[in-house]
N, C-alpha and C positions, 0 to 999 in steps of 0.2 A: 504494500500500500504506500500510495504517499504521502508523506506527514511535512508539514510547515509550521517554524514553532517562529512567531513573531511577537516582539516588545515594542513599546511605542518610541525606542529608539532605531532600533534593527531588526535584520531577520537572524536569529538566532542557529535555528537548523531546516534544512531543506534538502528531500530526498527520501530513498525507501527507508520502510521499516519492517517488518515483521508485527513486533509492540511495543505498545505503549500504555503502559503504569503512569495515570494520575490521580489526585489528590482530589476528589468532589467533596464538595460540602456536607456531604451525608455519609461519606466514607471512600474507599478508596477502588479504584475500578480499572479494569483492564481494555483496551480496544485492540480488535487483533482482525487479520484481513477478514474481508467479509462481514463485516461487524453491519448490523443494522444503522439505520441512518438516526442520528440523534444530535442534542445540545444538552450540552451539561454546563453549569460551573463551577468552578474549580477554587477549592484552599488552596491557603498557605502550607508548603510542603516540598514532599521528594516526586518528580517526574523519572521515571525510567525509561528512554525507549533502546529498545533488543534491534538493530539494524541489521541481526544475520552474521554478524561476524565479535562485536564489541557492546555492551551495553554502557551507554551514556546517560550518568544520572546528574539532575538540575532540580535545585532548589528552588522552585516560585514562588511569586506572594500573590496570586489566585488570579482568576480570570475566568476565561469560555474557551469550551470546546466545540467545534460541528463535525458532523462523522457525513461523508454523501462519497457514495461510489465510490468506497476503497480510498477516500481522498479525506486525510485527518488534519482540522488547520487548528490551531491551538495560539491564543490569544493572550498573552499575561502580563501583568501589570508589571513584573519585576524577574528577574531571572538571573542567576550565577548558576555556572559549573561546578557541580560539587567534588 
């Protein structure tokens, strides 16, 4: 799938994934290919995403998610590489 993880300074990550582990306000959740289409949003917390070879985990300080045809764009207000 393809994931876009953008801050309202830059674009943070762009490119496949496998998955992605974030941090929802109600608990924490996985989206993986094929995932139904959805919106969530997102705590403060750990994001993980598995790109198939490395997993790379980021700290956010919460935002939104939209899930539509295999295409994950992830919105957040604050982000470091943990």
């Amino acid at each position: 799938m393809q994931l876009e993880i953008l801050s309202p300074e830059k674009k943070i990550y762009s490119g496949e994934a496998v998955g992605v582990q974030m941090p929802g306000i109600t608990g924490s959740f996985e989206v993986l290919n094929n995932h139904a289409p959805m919106i969530a949003a997102l705590a403060t917390g750990k994001m993980r995403v598995n790109t198939g070879k490395e997993n790379i985990i980021y700290t956010i300080k919460g935002g939104f998610v939209e899930v539509v045809n295999n295409t994950v764009s992830v919105l957040v207000e604050g982000v470091e590489k943990a």
